[in-house]
DRENDO-1510 file (C-alpha; in Angstrom, 1 decimal, always signed):
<recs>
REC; n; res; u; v; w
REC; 1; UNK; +143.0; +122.9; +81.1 .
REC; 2; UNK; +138.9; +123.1; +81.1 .
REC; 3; UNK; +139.3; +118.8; +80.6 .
REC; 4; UNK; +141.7; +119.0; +83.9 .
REC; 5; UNK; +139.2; +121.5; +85.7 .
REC; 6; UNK; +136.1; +119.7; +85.0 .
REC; 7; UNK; +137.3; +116.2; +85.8 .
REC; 8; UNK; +138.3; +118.3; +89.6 .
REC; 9; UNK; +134.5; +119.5; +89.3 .
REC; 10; UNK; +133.2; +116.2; +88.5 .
REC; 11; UNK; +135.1; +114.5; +90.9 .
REC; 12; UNK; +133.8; +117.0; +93.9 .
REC; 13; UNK; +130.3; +116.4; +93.9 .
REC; 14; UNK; +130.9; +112.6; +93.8 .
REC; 15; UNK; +132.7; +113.2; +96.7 .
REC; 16; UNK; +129.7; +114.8; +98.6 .
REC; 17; UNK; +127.5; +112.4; +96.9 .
REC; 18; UNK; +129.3; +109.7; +99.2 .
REC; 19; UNK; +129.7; +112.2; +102.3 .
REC; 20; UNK; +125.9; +111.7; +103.0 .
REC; 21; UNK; +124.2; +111.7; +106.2 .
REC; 22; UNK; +122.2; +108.4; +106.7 .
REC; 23; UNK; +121.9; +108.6; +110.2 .
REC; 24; UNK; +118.8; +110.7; +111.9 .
REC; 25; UNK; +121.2; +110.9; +115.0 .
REC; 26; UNK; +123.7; +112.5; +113.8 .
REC; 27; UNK; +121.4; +114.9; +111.7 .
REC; 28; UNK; +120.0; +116.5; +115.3 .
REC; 29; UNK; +123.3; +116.4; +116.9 .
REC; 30; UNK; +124.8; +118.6; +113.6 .
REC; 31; UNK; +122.0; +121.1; +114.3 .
REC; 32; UNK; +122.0; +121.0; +118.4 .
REC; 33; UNK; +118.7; +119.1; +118.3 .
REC; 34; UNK; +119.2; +115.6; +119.8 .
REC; 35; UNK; +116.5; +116.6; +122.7 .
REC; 36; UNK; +113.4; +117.2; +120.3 .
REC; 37; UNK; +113.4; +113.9; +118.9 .
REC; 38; UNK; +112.5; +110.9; +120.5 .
REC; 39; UNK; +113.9; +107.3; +119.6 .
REC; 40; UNK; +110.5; +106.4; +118.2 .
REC; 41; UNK; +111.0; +109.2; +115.6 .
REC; 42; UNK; +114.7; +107.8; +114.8 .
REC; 43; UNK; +113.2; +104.6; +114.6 .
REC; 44; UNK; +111.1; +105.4; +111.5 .
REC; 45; UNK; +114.5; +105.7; +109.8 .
REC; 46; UNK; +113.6; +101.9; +108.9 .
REC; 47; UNK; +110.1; +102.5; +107.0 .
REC; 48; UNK; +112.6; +104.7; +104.5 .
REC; 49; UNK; +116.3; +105.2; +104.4 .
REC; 50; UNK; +117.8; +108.5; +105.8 .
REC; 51; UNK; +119.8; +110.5; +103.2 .
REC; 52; UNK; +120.7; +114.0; +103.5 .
REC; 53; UNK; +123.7; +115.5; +101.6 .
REC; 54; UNK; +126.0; +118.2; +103.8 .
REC; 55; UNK; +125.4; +120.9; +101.4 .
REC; 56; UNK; +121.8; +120.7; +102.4 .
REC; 57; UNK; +122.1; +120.1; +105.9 .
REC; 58; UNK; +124.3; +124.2; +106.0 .
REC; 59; UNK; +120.9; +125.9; +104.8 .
REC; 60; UNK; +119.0; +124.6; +108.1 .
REC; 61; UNK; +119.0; +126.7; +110.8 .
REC; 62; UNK; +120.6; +125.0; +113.8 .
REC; 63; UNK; +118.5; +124.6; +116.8 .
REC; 64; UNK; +115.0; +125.1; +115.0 .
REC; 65; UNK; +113.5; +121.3; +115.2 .
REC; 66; UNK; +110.8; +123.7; +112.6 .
REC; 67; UNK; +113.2; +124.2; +110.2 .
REC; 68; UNK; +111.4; +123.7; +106.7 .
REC; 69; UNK; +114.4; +122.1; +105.3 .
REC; 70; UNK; +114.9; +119.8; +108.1 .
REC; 71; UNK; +111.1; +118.2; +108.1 .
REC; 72; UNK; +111.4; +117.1; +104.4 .
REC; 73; UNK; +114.1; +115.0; +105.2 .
REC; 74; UNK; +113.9; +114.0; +109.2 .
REC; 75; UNK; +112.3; +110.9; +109.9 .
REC; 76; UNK; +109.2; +111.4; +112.4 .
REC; 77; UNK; +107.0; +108.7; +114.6 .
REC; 78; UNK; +104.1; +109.7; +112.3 .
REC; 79; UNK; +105.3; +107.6; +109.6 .
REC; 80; UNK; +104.0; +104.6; +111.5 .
REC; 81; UNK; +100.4; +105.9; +111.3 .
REC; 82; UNK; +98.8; +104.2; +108.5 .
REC; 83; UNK; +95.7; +106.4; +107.0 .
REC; 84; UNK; +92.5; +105.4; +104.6 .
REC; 85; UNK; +93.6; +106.1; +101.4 .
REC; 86; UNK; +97.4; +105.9; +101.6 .
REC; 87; UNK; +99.1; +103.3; +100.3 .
REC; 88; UNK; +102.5; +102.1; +98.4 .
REC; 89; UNK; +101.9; +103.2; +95.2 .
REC; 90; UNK; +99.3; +106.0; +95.0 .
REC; 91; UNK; +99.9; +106.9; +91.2 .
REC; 92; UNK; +99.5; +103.4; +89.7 .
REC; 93; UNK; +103.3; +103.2; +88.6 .
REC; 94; UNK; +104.4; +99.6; +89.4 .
REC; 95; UNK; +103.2; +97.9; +86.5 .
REC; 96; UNK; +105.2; +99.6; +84.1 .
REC; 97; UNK; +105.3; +99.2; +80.0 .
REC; 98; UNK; +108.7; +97.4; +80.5 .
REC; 99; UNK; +111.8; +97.9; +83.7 .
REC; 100; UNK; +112.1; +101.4; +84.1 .
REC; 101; UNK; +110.1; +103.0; +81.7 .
REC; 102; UNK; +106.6; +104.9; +82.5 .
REC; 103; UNK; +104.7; +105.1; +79.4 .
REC; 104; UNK; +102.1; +107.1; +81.8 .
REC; 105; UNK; +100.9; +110.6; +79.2 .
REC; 106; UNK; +100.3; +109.8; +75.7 .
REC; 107; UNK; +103.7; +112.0; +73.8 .
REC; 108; UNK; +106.0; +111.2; +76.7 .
REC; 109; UNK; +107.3; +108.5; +78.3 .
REC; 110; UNK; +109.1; +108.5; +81.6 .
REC; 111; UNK; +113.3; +106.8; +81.7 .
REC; 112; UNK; +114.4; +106.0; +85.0 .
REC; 113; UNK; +118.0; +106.7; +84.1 .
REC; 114; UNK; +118.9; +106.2; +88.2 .
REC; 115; UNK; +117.3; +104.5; +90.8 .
REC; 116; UNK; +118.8; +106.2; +93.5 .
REC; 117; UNK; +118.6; +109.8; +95.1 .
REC; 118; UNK; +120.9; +112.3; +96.8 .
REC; 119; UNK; +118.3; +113.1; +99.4 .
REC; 120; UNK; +115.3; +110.9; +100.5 .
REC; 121; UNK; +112.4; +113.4; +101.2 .
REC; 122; UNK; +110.3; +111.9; +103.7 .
REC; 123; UNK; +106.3; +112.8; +100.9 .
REC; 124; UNK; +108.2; +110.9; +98.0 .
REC; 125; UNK; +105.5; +108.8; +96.4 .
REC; 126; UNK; +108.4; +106.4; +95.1 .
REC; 127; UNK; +109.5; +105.7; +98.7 .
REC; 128; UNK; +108.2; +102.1; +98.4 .
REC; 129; UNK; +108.6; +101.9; +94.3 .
REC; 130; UNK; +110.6; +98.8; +93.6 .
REC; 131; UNK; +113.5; +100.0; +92.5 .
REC; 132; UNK; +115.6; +97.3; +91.9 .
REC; 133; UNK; +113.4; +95.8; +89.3 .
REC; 134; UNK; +113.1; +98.8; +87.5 .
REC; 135; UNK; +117.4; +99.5; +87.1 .
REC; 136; UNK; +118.6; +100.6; +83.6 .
REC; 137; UNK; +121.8; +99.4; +82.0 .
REC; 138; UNK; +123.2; +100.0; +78.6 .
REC; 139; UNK; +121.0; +96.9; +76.6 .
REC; 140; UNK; +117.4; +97.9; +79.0 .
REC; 141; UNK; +118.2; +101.5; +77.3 .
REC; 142; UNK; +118.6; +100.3; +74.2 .
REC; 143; UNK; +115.2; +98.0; +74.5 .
REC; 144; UNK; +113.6; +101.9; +75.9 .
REC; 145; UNK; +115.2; +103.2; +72.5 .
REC; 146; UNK; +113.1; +100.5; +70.6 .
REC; 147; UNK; +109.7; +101.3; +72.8 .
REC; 148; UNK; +111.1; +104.8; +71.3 .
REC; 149; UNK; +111.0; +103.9; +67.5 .
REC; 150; UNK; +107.3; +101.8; +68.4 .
REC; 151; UNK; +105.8; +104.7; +69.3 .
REC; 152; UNK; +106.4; +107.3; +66.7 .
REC; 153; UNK; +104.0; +109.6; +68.7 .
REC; 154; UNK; +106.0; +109.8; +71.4 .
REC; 155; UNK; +108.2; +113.4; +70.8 .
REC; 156; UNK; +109.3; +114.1; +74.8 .
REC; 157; UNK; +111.5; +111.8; +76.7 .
REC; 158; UNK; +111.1; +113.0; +80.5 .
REC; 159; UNK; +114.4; +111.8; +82.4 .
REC; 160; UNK; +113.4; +110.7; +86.0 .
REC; 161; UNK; +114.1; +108.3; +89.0 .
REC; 162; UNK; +115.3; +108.3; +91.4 .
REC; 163; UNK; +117.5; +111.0; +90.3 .
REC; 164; UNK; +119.2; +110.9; +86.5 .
REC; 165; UNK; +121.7; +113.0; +88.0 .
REC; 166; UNK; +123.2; +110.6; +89.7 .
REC; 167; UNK; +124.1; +109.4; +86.4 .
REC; 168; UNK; +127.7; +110.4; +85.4 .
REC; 169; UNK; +127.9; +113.1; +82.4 .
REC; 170; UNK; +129.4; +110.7; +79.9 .
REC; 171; UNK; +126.5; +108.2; +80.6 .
REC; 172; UNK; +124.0; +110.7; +80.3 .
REC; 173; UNK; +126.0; +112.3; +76.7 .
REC; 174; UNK; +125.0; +108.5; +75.5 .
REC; 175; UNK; +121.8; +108.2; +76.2 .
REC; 176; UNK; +121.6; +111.8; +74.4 .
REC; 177; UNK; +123.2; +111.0; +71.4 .
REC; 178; UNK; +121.1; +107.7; +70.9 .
REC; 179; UNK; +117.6; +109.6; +71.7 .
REC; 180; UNK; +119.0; +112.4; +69.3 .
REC; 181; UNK; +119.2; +109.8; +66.5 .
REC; 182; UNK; +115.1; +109.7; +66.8 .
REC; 183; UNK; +113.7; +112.0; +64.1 .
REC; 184; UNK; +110.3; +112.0; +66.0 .
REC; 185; UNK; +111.2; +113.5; +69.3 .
REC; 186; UNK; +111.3; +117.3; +70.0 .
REC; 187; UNK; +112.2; +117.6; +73.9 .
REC; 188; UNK; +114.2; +116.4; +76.4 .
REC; 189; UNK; +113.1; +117.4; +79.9 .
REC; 190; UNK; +115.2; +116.7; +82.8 .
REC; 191; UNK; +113.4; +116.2; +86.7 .
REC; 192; UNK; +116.0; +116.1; +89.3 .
REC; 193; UNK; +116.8; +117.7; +92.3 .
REC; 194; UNK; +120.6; +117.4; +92.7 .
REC; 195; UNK; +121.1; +121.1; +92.0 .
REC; 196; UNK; +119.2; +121.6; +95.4 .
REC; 197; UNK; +121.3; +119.4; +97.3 .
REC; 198; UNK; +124.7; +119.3; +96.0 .
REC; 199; UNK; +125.0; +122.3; +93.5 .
REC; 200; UNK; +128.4; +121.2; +92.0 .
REC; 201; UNK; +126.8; +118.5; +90.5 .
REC; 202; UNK; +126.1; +121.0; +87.7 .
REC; 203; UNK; +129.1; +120.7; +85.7 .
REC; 204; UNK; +130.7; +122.4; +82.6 .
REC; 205; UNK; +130.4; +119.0; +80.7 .
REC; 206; UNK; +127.2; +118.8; +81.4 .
REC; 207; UNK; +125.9; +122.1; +80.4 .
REC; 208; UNK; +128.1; +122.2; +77.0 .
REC; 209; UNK; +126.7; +118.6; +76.1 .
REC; 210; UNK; +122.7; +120.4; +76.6 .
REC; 211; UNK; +124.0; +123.2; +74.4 .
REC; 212; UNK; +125.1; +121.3; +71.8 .
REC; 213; UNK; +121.8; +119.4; +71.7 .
REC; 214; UNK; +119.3; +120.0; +68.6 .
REC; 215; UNK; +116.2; +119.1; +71.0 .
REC; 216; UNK; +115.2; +121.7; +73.6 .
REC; 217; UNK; +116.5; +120.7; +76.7 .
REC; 218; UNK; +113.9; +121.5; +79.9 .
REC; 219; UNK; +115.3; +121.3; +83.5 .
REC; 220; UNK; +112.8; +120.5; +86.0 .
REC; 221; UNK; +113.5; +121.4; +90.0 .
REC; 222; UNK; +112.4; +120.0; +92.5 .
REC; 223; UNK; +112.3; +123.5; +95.5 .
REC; 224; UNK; +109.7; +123.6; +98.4 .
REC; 225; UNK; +111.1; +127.1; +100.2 .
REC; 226; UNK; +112.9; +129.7; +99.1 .
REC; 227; UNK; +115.9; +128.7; +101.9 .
REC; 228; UNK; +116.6; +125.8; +99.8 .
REC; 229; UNK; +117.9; +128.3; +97.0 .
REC; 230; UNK; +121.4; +129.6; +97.9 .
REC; 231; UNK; +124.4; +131.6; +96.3 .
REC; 232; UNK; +125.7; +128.3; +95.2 .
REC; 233; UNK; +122.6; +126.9; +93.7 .
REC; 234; UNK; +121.7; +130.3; +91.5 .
REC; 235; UNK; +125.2; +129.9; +89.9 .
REC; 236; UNK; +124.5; +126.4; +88.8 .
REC; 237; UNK; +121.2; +127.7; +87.7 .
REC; 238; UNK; +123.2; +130.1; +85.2 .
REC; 239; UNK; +125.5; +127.3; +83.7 .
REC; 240; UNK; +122.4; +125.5; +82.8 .
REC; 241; UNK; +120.6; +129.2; +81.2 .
REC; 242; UNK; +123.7; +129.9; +79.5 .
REC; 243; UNK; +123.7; +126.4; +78.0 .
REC; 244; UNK; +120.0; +127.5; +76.8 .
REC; 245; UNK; +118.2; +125.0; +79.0 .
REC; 246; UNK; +114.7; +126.1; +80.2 .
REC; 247; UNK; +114.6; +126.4; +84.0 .
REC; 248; UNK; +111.2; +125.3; +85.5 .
REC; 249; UNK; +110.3; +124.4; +89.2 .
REC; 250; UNK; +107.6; +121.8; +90.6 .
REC; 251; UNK; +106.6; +121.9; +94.4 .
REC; 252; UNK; +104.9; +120.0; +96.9 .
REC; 253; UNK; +102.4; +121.2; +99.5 .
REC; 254; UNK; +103.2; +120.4; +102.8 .
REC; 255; UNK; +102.2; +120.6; +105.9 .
REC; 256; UNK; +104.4; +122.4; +108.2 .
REC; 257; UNK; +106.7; +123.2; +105.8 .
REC; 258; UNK; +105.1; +125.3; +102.3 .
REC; 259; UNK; +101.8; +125.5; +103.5 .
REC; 260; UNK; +101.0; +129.6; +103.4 .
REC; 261; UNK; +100.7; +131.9; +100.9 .
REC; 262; UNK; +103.3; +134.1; +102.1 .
REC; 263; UNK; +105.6; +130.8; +102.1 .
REC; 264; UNK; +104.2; +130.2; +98.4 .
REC; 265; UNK; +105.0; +134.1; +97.5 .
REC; 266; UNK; +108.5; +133.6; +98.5 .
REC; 267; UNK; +109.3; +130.9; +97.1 .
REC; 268; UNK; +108.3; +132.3; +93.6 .
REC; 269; UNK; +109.8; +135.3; +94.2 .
REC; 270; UNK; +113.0; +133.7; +94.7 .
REC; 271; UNK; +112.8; +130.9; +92.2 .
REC; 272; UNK; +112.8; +134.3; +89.8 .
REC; 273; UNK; +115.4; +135.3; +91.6 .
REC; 274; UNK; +117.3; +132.8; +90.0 .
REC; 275; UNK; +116.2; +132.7; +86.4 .
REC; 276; UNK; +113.3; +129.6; +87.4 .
REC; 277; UNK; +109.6; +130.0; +86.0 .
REC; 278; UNK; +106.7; +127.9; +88.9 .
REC; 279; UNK; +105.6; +125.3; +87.1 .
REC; 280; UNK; +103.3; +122.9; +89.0 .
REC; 281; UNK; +102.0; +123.3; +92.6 .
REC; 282; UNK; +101.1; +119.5; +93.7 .
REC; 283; UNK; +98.8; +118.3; +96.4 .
REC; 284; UNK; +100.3; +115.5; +98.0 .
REC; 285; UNK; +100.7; +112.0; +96.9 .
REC; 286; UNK; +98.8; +110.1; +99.2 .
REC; 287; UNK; +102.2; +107.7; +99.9 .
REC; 288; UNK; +101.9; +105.4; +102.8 .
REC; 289; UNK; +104.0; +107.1; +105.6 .
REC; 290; UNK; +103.8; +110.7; +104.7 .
REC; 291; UNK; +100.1; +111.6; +105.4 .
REC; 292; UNK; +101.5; +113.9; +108.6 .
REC; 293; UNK; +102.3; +116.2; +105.3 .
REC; 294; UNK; +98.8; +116.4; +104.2 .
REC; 295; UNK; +96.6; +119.5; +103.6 .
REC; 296; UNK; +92.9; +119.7; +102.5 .
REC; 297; UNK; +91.8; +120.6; +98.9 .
REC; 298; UNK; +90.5; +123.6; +100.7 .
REC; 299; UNK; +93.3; +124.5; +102.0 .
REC; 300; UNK; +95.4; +124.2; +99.4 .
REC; 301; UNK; +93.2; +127.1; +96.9 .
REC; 302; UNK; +93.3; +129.3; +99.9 .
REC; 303; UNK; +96.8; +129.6; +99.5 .
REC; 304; UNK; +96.5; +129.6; +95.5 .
REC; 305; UNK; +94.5; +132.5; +96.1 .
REC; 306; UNK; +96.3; +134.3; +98.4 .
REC; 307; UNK; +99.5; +134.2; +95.7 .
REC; 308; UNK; +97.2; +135.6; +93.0 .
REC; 309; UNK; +96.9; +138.8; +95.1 .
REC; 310; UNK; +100.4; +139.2; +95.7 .
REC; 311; UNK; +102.5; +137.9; +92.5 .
REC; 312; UNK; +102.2; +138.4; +88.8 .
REC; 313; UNK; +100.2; +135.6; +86.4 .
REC; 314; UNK; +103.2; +134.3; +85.4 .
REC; 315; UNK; +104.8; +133.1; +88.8 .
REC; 316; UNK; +101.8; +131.6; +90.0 .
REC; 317; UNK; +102.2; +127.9; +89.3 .
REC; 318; UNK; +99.3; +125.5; +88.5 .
REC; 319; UNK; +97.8; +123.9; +91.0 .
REC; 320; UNK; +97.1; +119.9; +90.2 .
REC; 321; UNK; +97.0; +116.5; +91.7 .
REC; 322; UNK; +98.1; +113.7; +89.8 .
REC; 323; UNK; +96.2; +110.4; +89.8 .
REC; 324; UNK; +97.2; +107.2; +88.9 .
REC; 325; UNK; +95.9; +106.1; +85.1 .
REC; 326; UNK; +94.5; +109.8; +83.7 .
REC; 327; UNK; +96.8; +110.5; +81.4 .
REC; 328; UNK; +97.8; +114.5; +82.5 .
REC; 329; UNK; +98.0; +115.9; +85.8 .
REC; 330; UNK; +94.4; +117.2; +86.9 .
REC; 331; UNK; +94.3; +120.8; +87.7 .
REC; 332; UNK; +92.6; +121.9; +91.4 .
REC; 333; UNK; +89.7; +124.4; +90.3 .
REC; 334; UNK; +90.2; +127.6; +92.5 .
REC; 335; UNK; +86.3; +128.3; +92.5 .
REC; 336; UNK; +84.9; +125.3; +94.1 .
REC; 337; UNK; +83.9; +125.4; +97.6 .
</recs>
């Protein structure tokens, strides 16, 4: 019977997986917004593909061309702006140690298990990462599993992408039990934000595999504002606590959409909510065709500070910026200026 349920389960969020919206039309029309958009921002649907899953699109508010959800994901006339200091791969990632593997910290090293997302946010700093020389199959893994046993000080494997979610569960149980054959790792971490966009993606078969897993299993999500956190989302969020996965969150600043404290406050308050520790606060990538999302350093500890006065130490997450070739993130001092 629980074979029978999960295959129904499994079989669900593949089906929204495919019911994506890719057209910026039809995303203002949904939400009674077709007259605050002009063709020009439609048109900047070709510097990036347009992908927004239906789950995602019923936690914007219709008729708010501010929603916070909606500007992540709606293409705008800005992108054509190019800026000094933006470019196509601001973190250094396209000369990688071998296709699809970042060998970027020194104990981890970064698997691109998929190449492909369930929602293209509009700041991604892979948005121009070439993808399709960087796709796993079955023998590149094994070649990643080698890299593994080369490396004996390598103890984290960080699964990433695109999103390794939009893996199937019995591909990712492979890649499992090979990396658990390692005696040298510790950790597996898990960045995706699937659970934000189609929550059923979460599935029994998933969560008993992490369970069953000597390494600690870390989930990483990827939340911006606390209306991206539902009902639906906070019971995925349990499967994966009961399956005694740690629950962390990671965030972008930006512009128009995150970019006050109270914002900030609310967004940890609710990631507790649902079981999730704050984990890292990023300034923005400086990606060619997202610099509309931009704040100042300045800015940016203003708001840091402002949290400190409202929440408790331990759901204030750390602010950094990550730049290409240091090997750790590099955290934003709140005392300068």
């Amino acid at each position: 019977m629980i074979q029978t349920n999960e295959v129904n389960l499994q079989s669900n969020w593949q089906k929204e997986l495919a019911n994506v919206v890719t057209n910026p039309e039809t995303l203002v029309k949904m939400l009674g917004l077709a007259a605050y958009f002009s063709e020009s921002d439609l048109q900047a649907r070709r510097l990036f593909p347009v992908r927004v899953p239906l789950p995602f699109i019923k936690k914007m508010k219709y008729g708010d061309p501010n929603d916070p959800l909606l500007l992540q994901v709606m293409p705008l006339h800005k992108e054509f702006l190019a800026k000094a200091g933006f470019n196509k791969d601001p973190l250094d990632e396209q000369d990688s140690a071998q296709p699809g593997l970042l060998h970027k910290y020194r104990s981890r090293i970064l698997l691109m298990l998929k190449t492909g997302c369930a929602v293209n946010c509009r700041y991604c700093f892979r948005r121009h990462f070439p993808y399709q020389e960087n796709q796993l199959n079955k023998r590149s893994l094994l070649e990643s599993i080698d890299y593994l046993k080369a490396h004996p000080q390598i103890n984290e494997v960080i699964f990433s992408g695109g999103d390794p979610l939009m893996a199937k569960d019995d591909a990712i149980e492979w890649i499992i039990d090979e990396l658990e054959k390692l005696p040298q790792l510790k950790r597996i971490r898990i960045h995706s934000r699937l659970p934000v966009v189609i929550p059923s993606r979460i599935t029994r078969q998933l969560c008993q595999r992490l369970a069953n897993s000597p390494l600690k299993v870390i989930f990483v999500n990827h939340i911006n504002h606390a209306n991206e956190i539902d009902d639906d989302f906070i019971k995925a969020m349990t499967m994966l606590k009961s399956a005694n996965v740690t629950l962390l969150n990671q965030s972008v600043l930006l512009k128009g959409v995150n970019d006050t404290s109270s914002v900030q406050v609310a967004l940890s308050e609710r990631l507790f909510e649902a079981d999730i520790l704050p984990y890292y606060l990023h300034l923005l990538d400086k990606v060619e065709g997202a610099s509309h999302f931009d704040i100042e350093e300045s800015q940016a500890r203003a708001i840091v500070a402002g949290m400190l006065d409202a929440l408790p130490g331990f759901l204030i997450p750390k602010l950094v910026r990550e730049i290409g070739g240091k090997t750790s993130k590099t955290p934003i001092d709140l005392q300068l200026g």
